[in-house]
C-alpha positions as a printed Julia matrix, in Angstrom:
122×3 Matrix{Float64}:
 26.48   16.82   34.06
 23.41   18.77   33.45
 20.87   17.03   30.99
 21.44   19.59   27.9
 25.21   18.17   27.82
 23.85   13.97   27.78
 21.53   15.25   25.06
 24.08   17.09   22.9
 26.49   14.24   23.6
 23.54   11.46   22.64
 22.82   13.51   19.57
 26.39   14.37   18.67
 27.16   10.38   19.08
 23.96    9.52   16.91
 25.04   11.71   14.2
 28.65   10.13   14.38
 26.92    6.57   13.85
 24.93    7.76   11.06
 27.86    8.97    9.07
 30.22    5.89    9.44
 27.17    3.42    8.84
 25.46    5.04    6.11
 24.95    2.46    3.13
 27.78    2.42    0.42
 26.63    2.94   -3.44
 27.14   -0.95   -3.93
 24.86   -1.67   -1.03
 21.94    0.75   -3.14
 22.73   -0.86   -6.35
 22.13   -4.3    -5.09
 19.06   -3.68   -3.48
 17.63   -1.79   -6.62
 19.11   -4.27   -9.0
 17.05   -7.61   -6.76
 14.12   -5.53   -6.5
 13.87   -4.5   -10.14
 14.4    -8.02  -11.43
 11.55   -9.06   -8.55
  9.51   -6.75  -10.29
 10.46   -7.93  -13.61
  9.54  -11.5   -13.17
  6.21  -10.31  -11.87
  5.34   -8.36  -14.7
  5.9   -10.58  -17.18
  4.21  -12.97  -15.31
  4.47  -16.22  -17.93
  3.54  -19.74  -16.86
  6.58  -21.33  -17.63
  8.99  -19.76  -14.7
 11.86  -22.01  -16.46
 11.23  -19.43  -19.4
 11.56  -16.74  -17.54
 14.99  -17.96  -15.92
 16.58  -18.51  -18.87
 15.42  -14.84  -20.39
 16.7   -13.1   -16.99
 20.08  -14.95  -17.2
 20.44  -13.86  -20.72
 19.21  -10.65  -20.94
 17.49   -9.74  -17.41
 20.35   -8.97  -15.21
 22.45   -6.99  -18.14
 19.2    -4.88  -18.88
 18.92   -4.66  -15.01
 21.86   -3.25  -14.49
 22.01   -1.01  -17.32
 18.88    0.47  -16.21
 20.19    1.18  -12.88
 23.65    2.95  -14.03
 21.87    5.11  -16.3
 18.61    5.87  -14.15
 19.18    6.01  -10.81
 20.52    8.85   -8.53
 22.17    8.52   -5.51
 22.43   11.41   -3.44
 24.78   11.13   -0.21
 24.06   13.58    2.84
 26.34   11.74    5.08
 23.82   11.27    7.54
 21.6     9.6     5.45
 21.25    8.95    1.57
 18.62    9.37   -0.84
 17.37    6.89   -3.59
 16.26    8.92   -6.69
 14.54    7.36  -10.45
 15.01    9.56  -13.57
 12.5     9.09  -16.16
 11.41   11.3   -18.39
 13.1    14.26  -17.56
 12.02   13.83  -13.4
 13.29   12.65  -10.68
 11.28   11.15   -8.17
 12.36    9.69   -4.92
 12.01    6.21   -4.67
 13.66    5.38   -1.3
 16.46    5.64    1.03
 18.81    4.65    2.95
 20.7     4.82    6.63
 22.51    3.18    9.95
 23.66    0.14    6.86
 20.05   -0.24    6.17
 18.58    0.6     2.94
 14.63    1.63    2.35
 12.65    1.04   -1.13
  9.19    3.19   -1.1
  6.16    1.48   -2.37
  6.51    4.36   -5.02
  9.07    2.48   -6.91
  6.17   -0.41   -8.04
  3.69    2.48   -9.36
  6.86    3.75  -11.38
  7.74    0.16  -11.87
  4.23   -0.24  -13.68
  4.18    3.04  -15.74
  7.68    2.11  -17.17
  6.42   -1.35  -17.91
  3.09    0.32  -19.54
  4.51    2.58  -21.32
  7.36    0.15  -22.84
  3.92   -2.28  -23.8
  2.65    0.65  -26.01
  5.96    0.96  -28.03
């Protein structure tokens, strides 16, 4: 077998991987929705972490999720997915995800700390 034929087998094989392990929407969701409320606790940074508990079991994880129905865009390619924030009126890629592994750019803390700036001013 000549070595063009191993390489278009190796890449045809690869590509068959990617589209039966590429992350499901849940999969994105979850990681968005822990990383989010990570980022929430660490902005509002109070010195009573009990506090802070009880307001994220209250409100945190229904505001959370909320957030991430109405802002977030999934976009499937098969062979890999992308991980995309709306806010106002843009969309700006904030990670990704492939091979049952999902990615979260450092870009989603910089939006993370506009959104939480910009709610302060209101």
């Amino acid at each position: 077998m000549s070595k063009t034929r191993i390489f278009a087998l190796t890449l045809v094989a690869i590509m068959i991987a990617a589209i039966l392990t590429n992350p499901k929407r849940e999969q994105f969701e979850k990681a968005i929705e822990d990383k989010a409320k990570a980022l929430l606790v660490k902005q509002l940074d109070y010195e009573n972490k009990d506090a802070v508990q009880l307001g994220m079991s209250l409100f945190g994880d229904r505001i959370v999720k909320e957030f991430v129905q109405n802002n977030i865009i999934i976009e499937n390619y098969y062979l890999f997915s992308v991980i995309k924030i709306r806010w106002e009126g843009q969309d700006n890629p904030i990670g990704g995800g492939a091979f049952k592994t999902v990615w979260l750019s450092p870009e989603i803390d910089k939006k993370a700390d506009e959104i939480v700036g910009i709610l302060r001013r209101l």
